[in-house]
FINUGU-273554 format. One record per residue (C-alpha): residue number from 1; residue in one letter; y, z, x. Coordinates in steps of 0.25 Angstrom, whole numbers, m for minus. Each point is the difference from the previous one (the first is absolute). Layout:
<rs>
@k NUM; r A; Y Y; Z Z; X X
...
</rs>
This chain:
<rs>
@k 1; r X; Y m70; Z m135; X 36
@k 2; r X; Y 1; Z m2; X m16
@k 3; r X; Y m10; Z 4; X m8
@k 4; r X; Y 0; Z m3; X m17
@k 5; r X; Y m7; Z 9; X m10
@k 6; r X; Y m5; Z m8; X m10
@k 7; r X; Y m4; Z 2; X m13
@k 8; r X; Y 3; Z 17; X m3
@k 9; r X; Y 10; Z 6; X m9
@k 10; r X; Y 12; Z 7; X 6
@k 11; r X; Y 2; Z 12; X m6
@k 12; r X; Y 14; Z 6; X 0
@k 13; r X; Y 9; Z 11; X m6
@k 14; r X; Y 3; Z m12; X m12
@k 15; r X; Y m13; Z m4; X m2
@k 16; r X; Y m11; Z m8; X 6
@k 17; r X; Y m1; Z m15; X 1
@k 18; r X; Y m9; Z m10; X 4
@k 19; r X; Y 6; Z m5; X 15
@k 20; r X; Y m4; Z m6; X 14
@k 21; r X; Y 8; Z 7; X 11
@k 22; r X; Y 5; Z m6; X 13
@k 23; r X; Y 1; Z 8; X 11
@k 24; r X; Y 6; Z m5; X 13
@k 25; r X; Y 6; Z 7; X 12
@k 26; r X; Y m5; Z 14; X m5
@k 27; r X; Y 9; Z m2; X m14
@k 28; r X; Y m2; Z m5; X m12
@k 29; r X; Y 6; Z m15; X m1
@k 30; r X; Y m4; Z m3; X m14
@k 31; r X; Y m7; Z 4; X m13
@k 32; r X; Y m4; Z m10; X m11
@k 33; r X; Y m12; Z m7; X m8
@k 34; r X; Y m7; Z m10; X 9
@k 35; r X; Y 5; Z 1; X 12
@k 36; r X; Y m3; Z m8; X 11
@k 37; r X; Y 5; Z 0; X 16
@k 38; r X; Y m6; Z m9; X 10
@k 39; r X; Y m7; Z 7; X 11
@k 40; r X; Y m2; Z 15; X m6
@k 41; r X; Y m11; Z 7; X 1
@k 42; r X; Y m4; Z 1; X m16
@k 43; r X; Y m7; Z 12; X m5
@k 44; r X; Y m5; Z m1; X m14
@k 45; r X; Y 3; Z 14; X m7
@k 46; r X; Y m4; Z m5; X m14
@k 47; r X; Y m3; Z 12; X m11
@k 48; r X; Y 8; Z 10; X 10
@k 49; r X; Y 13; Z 6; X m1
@k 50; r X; Y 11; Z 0; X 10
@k 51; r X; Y 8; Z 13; X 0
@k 52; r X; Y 11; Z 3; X 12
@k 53; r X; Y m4; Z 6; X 11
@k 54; r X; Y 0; Z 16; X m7
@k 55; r X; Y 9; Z 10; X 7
@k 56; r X; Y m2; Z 13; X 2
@k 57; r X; Y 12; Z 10; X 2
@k 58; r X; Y m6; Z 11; X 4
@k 59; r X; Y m9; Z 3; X 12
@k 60; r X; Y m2; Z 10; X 9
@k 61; r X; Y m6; Z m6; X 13
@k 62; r X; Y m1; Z 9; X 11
@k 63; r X; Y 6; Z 12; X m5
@k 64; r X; Y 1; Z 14; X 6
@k 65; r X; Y m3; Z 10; X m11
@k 66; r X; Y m8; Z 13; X m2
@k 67; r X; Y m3; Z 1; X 15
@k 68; r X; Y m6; Z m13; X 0
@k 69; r X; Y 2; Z m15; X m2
@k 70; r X; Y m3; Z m9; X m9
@k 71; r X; Y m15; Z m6; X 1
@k 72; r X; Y 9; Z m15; X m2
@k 73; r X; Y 9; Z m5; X 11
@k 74; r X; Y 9; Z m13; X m2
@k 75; r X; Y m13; Z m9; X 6
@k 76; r X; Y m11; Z 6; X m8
@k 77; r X; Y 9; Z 2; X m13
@k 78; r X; Y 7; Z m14; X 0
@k 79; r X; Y m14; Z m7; X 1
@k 80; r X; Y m5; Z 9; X m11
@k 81; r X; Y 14; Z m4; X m7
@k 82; r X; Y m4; Z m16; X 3
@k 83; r X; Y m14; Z 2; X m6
@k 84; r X; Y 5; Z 4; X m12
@k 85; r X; Y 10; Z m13; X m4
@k 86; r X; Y 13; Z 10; X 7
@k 87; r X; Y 9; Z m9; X 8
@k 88; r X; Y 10; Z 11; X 3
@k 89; r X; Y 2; Z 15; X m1
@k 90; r X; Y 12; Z 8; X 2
@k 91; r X; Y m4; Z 13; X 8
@k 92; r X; Y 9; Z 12; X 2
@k 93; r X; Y 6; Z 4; X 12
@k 94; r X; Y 0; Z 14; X 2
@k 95; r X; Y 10; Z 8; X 9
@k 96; r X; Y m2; Z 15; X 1
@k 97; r X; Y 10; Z 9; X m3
@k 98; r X; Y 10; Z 1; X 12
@k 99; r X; Y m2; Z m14; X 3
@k 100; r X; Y 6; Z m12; X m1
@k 101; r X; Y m1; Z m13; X m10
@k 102; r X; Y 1; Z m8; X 12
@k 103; r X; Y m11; Z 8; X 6
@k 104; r X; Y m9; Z m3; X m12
@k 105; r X; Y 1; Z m15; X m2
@k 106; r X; Y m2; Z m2; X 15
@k 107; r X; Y m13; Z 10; X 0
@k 108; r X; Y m5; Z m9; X m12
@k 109; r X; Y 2; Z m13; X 6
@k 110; r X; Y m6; Z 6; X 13
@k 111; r X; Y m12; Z 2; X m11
@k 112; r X; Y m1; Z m12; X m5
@k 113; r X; Y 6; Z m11; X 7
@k 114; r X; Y m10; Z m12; X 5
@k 115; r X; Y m12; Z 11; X m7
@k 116; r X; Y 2; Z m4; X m14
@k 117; r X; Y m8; Z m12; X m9
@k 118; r X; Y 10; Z 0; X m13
@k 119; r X; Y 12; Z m2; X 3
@k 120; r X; Y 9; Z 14; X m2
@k 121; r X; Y 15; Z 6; X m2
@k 122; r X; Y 3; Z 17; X 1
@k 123; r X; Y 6; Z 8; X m9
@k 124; r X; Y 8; Z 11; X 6
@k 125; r X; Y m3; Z 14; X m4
@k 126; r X; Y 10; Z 10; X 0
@k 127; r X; Y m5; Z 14; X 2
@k 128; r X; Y 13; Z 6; X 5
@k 129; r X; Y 15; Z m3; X m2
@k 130; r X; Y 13; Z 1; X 6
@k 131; r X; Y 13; Z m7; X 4
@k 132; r X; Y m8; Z m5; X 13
@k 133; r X; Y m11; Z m4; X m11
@k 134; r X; Y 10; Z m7; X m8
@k 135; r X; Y 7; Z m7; X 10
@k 136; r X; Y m14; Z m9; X 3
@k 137; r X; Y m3; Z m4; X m13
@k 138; r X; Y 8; Z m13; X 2
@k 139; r X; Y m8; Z m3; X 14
@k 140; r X; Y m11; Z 0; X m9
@k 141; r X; Y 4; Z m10; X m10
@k 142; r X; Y 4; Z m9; X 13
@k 143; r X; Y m14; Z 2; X 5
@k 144; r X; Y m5; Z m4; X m14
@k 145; r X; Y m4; Z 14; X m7
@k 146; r X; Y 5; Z m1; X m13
@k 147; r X; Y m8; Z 11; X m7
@k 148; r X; Y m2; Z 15; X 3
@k 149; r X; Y m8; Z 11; X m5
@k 150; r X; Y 2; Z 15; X m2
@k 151; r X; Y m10; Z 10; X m5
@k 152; r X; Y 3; Z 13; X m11
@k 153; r X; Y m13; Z 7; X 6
@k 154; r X; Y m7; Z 2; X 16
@k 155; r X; Y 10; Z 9; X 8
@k 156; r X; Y m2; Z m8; X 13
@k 157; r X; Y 6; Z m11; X m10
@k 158; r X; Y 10; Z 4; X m11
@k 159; r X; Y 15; Z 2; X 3
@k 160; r X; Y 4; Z 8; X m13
@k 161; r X; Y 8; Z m5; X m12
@k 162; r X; Y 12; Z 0; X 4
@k 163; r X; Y m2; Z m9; X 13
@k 164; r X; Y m7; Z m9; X m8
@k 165; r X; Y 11; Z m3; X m11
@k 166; r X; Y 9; Z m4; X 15
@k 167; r X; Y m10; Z m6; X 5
@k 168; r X; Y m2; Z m10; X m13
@k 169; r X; Y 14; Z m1; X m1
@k 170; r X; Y 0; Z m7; X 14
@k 171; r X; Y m10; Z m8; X m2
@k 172; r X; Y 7; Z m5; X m13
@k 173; r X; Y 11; Z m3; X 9
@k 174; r X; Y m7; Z m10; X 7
@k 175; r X; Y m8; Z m8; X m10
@k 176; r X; Y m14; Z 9; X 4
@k 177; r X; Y m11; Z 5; X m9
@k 178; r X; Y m7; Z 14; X 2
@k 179; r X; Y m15; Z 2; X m3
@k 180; r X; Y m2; Z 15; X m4
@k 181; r X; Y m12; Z 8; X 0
@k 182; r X; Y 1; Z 9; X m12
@k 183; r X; Y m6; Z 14; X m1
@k 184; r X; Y 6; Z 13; X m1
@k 185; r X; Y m5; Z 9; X 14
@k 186; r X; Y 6; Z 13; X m3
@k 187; r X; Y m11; Z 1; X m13
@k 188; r X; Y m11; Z m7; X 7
@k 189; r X; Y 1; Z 10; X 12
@k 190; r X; Y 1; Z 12; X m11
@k 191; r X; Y m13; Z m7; X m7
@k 192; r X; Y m7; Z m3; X 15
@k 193; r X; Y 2; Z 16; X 2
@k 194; r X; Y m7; Z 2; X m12
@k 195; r X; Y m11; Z m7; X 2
@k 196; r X; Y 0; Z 6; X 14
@k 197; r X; Y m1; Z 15; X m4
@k 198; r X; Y m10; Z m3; X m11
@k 199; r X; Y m10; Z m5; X 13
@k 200; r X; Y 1; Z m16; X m9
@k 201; r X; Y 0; Z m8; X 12
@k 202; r X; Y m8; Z m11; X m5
@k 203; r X; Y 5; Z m14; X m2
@k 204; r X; Y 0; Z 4; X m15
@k 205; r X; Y 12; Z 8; X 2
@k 206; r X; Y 9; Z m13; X 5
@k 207; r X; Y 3; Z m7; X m13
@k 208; r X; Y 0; Z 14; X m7
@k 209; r X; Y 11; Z 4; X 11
@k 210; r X; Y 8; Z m12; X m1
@k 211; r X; Y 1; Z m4; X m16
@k 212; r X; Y 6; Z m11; X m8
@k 213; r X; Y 12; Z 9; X m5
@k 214; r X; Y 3; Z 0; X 12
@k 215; r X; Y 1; Z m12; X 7
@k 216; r X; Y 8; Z m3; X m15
@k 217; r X; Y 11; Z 11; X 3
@k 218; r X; Y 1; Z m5; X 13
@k 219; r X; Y 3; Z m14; X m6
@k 220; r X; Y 9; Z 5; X m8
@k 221; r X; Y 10; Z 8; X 10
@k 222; r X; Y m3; Z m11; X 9
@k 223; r X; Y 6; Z m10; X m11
@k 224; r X; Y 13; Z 9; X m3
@k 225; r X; Y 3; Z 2; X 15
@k 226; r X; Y 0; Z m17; X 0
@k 227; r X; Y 8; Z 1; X m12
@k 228; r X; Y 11; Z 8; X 7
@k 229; r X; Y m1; Z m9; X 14
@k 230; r X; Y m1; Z m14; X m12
@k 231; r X; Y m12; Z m3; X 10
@k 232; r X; Y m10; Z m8; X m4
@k 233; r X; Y m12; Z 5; X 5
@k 234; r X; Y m17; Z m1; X m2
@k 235; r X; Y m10; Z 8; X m5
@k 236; r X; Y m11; Z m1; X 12
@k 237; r X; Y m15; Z 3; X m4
@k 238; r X; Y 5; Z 4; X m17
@k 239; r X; Y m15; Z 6; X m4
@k 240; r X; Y 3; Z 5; X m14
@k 241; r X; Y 6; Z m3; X m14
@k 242; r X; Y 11; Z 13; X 1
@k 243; r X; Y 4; Z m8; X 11
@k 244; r X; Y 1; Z m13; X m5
@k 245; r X; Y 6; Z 7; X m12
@k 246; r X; Y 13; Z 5; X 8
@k 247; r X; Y 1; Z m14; X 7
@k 248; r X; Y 3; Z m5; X m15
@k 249; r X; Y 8; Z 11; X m4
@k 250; r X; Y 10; Z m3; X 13
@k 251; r X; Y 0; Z m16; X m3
@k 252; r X; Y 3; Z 4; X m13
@k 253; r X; Y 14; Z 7; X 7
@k 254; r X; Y 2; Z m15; X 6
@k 255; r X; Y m7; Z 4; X 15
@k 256; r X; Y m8; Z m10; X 8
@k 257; r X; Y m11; Z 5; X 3
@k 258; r X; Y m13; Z m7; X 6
@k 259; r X; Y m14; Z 7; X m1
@k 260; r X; Y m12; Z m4; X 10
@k 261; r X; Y m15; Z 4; X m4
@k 262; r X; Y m13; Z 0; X 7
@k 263; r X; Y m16; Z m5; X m3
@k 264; r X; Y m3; Z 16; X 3
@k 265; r X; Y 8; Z 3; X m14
@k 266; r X; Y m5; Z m10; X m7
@k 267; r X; Y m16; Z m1; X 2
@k 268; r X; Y m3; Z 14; X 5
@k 269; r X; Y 2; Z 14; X m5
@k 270; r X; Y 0; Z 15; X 4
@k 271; r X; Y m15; Z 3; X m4
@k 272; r X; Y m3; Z m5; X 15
@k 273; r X; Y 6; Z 13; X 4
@k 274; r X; Y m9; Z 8; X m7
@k 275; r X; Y m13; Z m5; X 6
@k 276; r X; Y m7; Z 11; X 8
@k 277; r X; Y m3; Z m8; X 11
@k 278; r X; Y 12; Z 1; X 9
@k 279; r X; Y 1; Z m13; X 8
@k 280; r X; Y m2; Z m6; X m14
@k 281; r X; Y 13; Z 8; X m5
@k 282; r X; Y 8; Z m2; X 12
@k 283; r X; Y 0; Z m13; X 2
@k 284; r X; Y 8; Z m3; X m12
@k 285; r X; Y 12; Z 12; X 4
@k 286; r X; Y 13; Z m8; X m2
@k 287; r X; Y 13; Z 5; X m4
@k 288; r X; Y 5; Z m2; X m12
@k 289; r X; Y m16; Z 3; X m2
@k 290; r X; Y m9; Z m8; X m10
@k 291; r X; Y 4; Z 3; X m15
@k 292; r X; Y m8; Z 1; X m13
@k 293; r X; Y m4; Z m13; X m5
@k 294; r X; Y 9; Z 0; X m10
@k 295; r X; Y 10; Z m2; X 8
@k 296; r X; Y m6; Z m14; X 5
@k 297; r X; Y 3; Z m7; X m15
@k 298; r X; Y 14; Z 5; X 4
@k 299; r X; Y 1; Z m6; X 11
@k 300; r X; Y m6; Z m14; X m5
@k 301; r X; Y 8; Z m1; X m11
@k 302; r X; Y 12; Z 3; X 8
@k 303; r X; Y m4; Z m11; X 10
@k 304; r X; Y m1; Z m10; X m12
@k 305; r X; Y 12; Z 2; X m7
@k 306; r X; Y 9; Z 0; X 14
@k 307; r X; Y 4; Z 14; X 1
@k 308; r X; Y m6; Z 1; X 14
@k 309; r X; Y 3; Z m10; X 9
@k 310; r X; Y m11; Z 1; X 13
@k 311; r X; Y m14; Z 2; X 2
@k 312; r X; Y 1; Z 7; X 14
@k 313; r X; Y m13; Z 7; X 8
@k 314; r X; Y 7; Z 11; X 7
@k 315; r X; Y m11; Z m4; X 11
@k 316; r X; Y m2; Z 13; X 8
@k 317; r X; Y m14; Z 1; X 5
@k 318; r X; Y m9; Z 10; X 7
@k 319; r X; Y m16; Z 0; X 2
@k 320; r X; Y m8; Z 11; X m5
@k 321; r X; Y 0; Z 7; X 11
@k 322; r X; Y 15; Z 0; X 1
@k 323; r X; Y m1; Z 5; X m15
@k 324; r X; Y m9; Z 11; X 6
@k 325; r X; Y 12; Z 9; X 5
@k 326; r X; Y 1; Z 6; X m13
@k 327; r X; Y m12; Z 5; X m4
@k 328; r X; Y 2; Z 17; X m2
@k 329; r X; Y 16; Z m5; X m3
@k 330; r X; Y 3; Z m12; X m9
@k 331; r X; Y 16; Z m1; X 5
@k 332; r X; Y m6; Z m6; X 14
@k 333; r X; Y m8; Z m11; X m5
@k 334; r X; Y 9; Z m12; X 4
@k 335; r X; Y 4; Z m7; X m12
@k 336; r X; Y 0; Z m13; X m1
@k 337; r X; Y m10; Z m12; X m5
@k 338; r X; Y m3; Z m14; X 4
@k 339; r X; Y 5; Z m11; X m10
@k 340; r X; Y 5; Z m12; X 7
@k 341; r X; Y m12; Z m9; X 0
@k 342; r X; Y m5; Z 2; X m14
@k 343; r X; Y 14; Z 1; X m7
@k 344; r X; Y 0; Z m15; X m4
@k 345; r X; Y m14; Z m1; X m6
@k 346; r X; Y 0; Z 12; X m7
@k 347; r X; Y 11; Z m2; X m8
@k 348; r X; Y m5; Z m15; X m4
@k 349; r X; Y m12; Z 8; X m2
@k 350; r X; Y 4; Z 11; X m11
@k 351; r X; Y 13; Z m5; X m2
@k 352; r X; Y 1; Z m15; X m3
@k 353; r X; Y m16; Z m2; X m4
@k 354; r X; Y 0; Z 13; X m9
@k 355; r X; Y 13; Z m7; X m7
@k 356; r X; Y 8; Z 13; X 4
@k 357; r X; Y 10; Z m10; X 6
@k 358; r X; Y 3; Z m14; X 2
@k 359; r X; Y m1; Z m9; X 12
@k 360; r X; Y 16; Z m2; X 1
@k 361; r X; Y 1; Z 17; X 0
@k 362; r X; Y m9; Z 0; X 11
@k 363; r X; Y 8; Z m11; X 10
@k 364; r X; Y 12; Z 9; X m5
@k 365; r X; Y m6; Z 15; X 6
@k 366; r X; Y m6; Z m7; X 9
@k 367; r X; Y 8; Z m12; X 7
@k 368; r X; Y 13; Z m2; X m7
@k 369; r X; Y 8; Z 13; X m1
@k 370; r X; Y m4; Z 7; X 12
@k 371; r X; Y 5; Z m12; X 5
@k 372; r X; Y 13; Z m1; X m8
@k 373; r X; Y 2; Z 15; X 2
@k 374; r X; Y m1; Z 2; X 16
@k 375; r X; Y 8; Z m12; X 2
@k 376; r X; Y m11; Z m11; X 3
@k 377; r X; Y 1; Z m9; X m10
@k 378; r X; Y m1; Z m11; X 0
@k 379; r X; Y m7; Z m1; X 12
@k 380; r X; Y m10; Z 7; X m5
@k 381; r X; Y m5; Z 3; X m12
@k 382; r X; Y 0; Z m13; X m7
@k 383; r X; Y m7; Z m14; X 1
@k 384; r X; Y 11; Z m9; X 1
@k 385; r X; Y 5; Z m11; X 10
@k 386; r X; Y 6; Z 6; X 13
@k 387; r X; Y m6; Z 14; X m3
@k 388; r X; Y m10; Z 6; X 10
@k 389; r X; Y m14; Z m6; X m3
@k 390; r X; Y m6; Z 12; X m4
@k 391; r X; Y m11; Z m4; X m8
@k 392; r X; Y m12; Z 9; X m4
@k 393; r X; Y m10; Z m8; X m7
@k 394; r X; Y m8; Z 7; X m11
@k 395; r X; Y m12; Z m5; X m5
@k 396; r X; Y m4; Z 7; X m15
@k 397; r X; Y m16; Z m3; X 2
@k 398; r X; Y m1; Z 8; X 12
@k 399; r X; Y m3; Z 13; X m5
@k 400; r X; Y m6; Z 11; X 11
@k 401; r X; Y m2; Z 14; X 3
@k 402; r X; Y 10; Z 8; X 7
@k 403; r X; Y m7; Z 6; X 10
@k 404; r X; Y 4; Z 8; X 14
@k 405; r X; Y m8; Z m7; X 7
@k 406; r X; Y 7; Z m12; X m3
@k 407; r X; Y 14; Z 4; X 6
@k 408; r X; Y 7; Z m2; X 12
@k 409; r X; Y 9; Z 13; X m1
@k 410; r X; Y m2; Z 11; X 9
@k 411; r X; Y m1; Z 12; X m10
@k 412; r X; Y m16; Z m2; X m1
@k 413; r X; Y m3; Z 2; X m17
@k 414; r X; Y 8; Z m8; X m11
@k 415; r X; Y 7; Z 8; X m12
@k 416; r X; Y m8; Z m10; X m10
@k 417; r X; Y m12; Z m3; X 5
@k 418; r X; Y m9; Z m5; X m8
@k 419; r X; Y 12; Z m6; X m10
@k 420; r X; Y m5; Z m13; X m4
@k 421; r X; Y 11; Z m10; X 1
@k 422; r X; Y 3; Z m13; X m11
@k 423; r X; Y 2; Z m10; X 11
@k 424; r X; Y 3; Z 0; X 15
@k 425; r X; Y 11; Z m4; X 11
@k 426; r X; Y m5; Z m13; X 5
@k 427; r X; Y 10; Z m3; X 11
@k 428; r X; Y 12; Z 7; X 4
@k 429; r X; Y 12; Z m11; X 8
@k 430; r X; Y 12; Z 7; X 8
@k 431; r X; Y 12; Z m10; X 0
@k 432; r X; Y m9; Z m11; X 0
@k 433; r X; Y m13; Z 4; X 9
@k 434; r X; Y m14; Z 3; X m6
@k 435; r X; Y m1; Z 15; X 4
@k 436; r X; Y m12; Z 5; X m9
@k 437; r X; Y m11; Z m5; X m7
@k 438; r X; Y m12; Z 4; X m8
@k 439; r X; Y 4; Z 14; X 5
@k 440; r X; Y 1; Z m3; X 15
@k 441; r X; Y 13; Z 2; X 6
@k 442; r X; Y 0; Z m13; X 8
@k 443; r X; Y 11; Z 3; X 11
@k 444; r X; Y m5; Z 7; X 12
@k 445; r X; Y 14; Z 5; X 6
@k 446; r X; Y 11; Z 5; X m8
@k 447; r X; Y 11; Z m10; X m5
@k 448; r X; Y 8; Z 8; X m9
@k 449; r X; Y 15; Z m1; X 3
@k 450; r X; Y 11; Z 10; X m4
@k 451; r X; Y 9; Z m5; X m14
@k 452; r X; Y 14; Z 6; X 1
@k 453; r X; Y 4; Z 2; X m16
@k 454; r X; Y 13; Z m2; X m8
@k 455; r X; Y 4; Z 10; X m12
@k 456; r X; Y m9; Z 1; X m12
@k 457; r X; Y 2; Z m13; X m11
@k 458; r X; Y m8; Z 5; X m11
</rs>
């Protein structure tokens, strides 16, 4: 089936311009004013914009943690994914310690194979390291894992410094990029004990506990280590400006360093924490936590002038009543919010239409480098001949509330409800089919399909 888009402005990381697009066996077969192919289906998108499908490089579907799982599967999540303009995500296979890698991507594929809308690729965490560890790494990369992660904080997670300098150094070996989660646990514990003796066991104790400083002297040490190994590496989830602060200083040293954000740290803050209604608290518990508004103007500016790359969610949701566990101890709320089906509009929203950035940095954050950076691109990513026909038709006039009620995902409340959006998602295609529209997710049975990905190209 071809099907031509006619009359929208495809916006990419370059620039937008004024263009038809062709799509024809589930790719794009041309771009170009005044198009015209015999027996396609024509669908007048006048006045809209036409991004790439948006990727999202970090979900958590179906996620085993604080003695729960997460409210989202792979189904439930990836139609939440599809209903926000998200044509792929890149989940993180999670092995415990003691087990294997190979263990890991089978049990996610088990997870998400034939259940999933978007299509989707793993990252492969590493939470322990040894030769045995190191010797699967290039299995990985056969099986199209080109990007770890590692975390300086959550005992059940970390594997100390000096197994992360090896384990960068492997990964440098083959061509891979690593992801870290960047707090320092040995203070946070010290603070959480604290709070713990004083009887503070309110959701206001979380940001108080875990504090910009540091996240940024996590960032830092995080950044020599790499510098040792010559790593390149990516800040996940970067929250603050004593962060971002340390990412310039070690590019300034001539390191590569990539730096990934979320809607969380740049439309909400840490007074939700202090509301004394606790499911009202709770529901916002994340790690890193919310930070002072300041912090927000930070993080715009650093999105405008190109010093963070990608606009993740870290998509980790839970309902209120899994948020629930922690009342009389804030460590056991789970931590996590949902994001991956608003991400696209709010960041139109109060980032293009507030003129904070421009509609080239949002294909960028969105689309184009978490393509180019997990080895996508350009099959995704881009609206140009042969790439996927991702296509996620934006229409500027169709502003709306953002309400719960409205949602497909599973987690039952939305972390900006109420927001009111500058414009709305008015179709969503995957590689060429009409998979949303007007808000309804149109494919009843999942037809995501697995992407095996190449080394980073940003």
């Amino acid at each position: 089936m071809r099907t031509l888009l006619k009359g929208g402005s495809v916006v990419s990381g370059r620039g937008v311009q004024r263009a038809d697009v062709l799509i024809d066996g589930g790719k794009i077969a041309q771009v170009g004013r005044r198009l015209s192919a015999v027996g396609a289906s024509v669908v007048d998108v006048t006045g809209m914009l036409l991004f790439p499908g948006f990727i999202d490089a970090h979900t958590h579907f179906d996620l085993d943690v604080c003695n729960t799982t997460t409210a989202d599967d792979f189904t439930s999540g990836s139609r939440a994914a599809i209903r926000g303009g998200t044509t792929t995500v890149i989940d993180f296979a999670c092995p415990n310690k003691g087990e294997t890698l190979q263990y890991g991507l089978d049990l996610w594929h088990k997870k998400a194979d034939g259940r999933t809308f978007c299509d989707y690729g793993f990252h492969m965490t590493i939470d322990d390291w040894s030769p045995a560890i190191e010797a699967e790494l290039p299995a990985m990369f056969a099986a199209g894992i080109s990007s770890f992660k590692m975390y300086l904080t959550y005992p059940a997670m970390m594997i100390g410094d000096g197994a992360v300098y090896s384990a960068l150094k492997a990964i440098r070996r083959l061509g891979g990029v690593c992801g870290v989660h960047c707090e320092n646990a040995g203070v946070i514990d010290a603070m959480i004990a604290e709070k713990k003796a004083a009887g503070e066991l309110s959701p206001a104790s979380h940001p108080q506990t875990r504090p910009a400083c540091l996240e940024a002297e996590a960032v830092g040490r995080l950044l020599r280590i790499a510098q040792a190994a010559d790593c390149p590496v990516i800040i996940v989830h970067l929250t603050n400006h004593q962060a971002l602060d340390e990412v310039e200083a070690a590019r300034k040293r001539g390191q590569k360093v990539y730096v990934e954000t979320c809607p969380q740290y740049l439309l909400l803050d840490e007074s939700l924490y202090f509301n004394p209604d606790y499911s009202a608290a709770a529901r916002y518990v994340c790690a890193p936590p919310l930070r002072e508004r300041a912090e927000q103007e930070y993080l715009w500016r650093g999105l405008k002038r190109g010093l963070i790359q990608t606009v993740s969610t870290d998509h980790c949701s839970f309902t209120l009543e899994q948020k629930d566990a922690g009342r009389g101890d804030f460590t056991k709320i789970p931590g996590g919010l949902p994001g991956v089906e608003t991400r696209g509009e709010l960041l139109y929203s109060y980032g293009v239409a507030r003129r904070k950035i421009a509609l080239p940095t949002m294909c960028q954050v969105l689309s184009e480098n978490p393509a180019r950076l997990y080895g996508l691109y350009p099959r995704k990513g881009a609206i140009r001949k042969g790439s996927d026909a991702d296509i996620v038709v934006y229409d500027p006039g169709a502003s709306h509330i953002i309400r719960a009620e409205d949602c497909v995902g599973a987690a039952g409340y939305n972390p900006y409800e109420g927001f009111v959006t500058a414009g709305g998602i008015a179709q969503v295609y995957l590689r060429g089919r009409l998979v949303s529209e007007l808000g309804r997710v149109l494919d009843t049975e999942p037809q995501g399909v697995y992407i095996p990905r190449g080394k980073n190209s940003l």
